[in-house]
N, C-alpha and C positions, 0 to 999 in steps of 0.2 A: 391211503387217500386216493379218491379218484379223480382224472382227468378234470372232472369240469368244477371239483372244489380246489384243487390245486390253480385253475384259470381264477375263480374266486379270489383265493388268496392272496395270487401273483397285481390282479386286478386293483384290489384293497390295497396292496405295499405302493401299487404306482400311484394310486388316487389319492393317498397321505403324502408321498414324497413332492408329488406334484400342489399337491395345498401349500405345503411348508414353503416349498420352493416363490411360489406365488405369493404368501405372508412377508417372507423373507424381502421379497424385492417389493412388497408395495413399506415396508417397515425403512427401506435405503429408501425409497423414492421422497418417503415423508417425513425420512430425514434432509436430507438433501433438498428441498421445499420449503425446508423449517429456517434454512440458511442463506438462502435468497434474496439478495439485496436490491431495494429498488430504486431505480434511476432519480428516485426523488430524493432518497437515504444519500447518495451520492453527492446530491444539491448541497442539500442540507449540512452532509459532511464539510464541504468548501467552502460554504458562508458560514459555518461555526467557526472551522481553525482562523480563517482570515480574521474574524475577530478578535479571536482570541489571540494570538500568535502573535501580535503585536504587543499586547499587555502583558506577556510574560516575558518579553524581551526587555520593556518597561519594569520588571520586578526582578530580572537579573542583574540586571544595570544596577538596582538599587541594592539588592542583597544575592551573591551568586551563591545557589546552594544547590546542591544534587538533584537536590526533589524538583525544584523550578527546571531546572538542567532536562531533567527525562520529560518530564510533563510537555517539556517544548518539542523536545525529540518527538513525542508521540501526537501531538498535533502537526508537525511537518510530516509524518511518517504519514497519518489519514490523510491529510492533503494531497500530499503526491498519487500515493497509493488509489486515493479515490478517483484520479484521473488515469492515470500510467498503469496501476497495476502492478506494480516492477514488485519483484521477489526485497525481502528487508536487505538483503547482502548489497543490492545497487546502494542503499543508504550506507551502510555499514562499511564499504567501501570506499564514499567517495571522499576525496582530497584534497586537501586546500588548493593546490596548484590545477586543480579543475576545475572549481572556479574561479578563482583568478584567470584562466585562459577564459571564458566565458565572460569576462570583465573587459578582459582584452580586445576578442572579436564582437564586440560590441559596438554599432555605430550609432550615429544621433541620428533619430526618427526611428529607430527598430524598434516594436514594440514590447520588445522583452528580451530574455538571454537564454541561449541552448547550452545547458551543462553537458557534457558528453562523461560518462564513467564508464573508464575502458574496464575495471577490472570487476567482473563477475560472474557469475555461472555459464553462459551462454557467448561468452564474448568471441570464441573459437568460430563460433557458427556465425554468428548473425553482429559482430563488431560492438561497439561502445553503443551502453544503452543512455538514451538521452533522454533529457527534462529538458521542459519549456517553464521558464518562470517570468510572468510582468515583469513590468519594471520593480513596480512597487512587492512584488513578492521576490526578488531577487535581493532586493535593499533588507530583507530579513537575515537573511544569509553573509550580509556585507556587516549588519551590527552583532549578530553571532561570530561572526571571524573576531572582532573586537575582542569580544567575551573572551573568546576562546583562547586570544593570545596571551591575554592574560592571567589564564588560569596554566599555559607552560604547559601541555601534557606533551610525555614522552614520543610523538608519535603525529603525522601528518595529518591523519584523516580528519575530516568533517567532525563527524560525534564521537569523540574519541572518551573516554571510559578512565575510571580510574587506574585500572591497570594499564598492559600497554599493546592490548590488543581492538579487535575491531566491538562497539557495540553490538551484544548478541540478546538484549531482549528487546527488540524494535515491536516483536507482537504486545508482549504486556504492553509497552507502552503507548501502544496504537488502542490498545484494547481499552486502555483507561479512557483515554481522550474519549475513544468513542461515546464511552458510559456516560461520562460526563457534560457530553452533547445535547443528552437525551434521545441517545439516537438507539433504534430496536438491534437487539441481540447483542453479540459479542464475535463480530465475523474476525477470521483470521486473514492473510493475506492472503491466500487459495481466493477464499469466498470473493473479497475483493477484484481479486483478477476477469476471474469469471464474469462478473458485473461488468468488469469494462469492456472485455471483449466482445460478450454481448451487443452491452452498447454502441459497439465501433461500427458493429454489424447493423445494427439498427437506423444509425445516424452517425454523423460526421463526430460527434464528440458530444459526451454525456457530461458538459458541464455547465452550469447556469448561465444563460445568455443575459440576465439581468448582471451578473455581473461583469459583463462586459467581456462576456470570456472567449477567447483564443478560438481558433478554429487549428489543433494542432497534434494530430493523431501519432500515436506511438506505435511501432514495425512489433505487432503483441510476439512474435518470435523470440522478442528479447526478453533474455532474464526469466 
């Protein structure tokens, strides 16, 4: 083979590896585009759960079963997540005596309650990842502890699990909620994050000002 068919050849291998290369990354890109949530999806997230979130605490009360149990889980989990962003482990984590201290430092006229949950992924670095809840989304939490005393589980945390460890499917159960919002795709908590951070960048907070919402940005290092 001579010189300038071997340049040929050498030419051909780059010009294919360089295509593939280029398919490749326009095939991530359009995945990753496919999972892109929008600031509105976020809204919409917030004024579903608040609706609903109420009404399945109203059908626990009435009958506590598992399935009500998660389905609640996974509407607080959109909720939060759709503002915070926080990894499932900050839920999964948190403790009744954390909020109870948020009950505590609580004064008349604040217009809500800061959860602090020391224990999770990131807490080394960047300390206790926090939640801001109204008043009135914090009083969810206050007729869920009801619930929960009642049901005796072996174990302190918040959403504690028939066993006796931490709630480990916070995705499915965020995922359903979502479904059943009508809200597009089936984001995970990744996808979630990225939207907030995003939007932290964008503006002070990506949560619906109709409904009266908080101006109350989360340190996104956490969790």
């Amino acid at each position: 083979m001579d010189v300038v068919s071997m340049l040929r050849t050498v030419t051909k291998c780059l010009t294919d590896t360089t295509r593939n290369v280029v398919l490749h990354q326009l095939a991530v890109k359009s995945h990753k585009k496919a999972r892109i949530i929008s600031c509105e999806d976020l809204k919409r997230c917030q004024q579903g759960a608040k609706l609903r979130i109420p009404e399945l605490l109203d059908a626990l009360e009435e009958n506590h079963t598992p399935s009500l149990r998660y389905r609640f889980y996974g509407y607080f989990a959109a909720f939060t997540a759709s503002i915070y962003g926080y990894r499932p482990a900050v839920l999964s984590n948190l403790r009744v005596s954390e909020v109870e201290e948020a009950a505590e430092a609580h004064k008349p006229g604040d217009e809500g309650f800061v959860i602090s949950i020391r224990e999770h992924k990131t807490n080394k670095w960047f300390g206790a990842a926090q939640i801001f809840l109204e008043n009135d989304e914090f009083h969810w939490l206050v007729r869920w502890l009801q619930l929960r005393a009642a049901s005796r589980p072996p174990n302190q945390l918040v959403f504690f699990t028939a066993g006796r460890g931490p709630c480990k499917n916070f995705l499915h159960h965020l995922q359903v909620a979502w479904v059943e919002m009508g809200l597009k795709g089936s984001p995970n908590f990744t996808d979630l994050r990225t939207r907030c951070v995003c939007s932290s960048q964008e503006q002070p907070a990506c949560r619906a000002a109709e409904d009266g919402g908080h101006i109350y940005v989360p340190q996104h290092g956490h969790s």
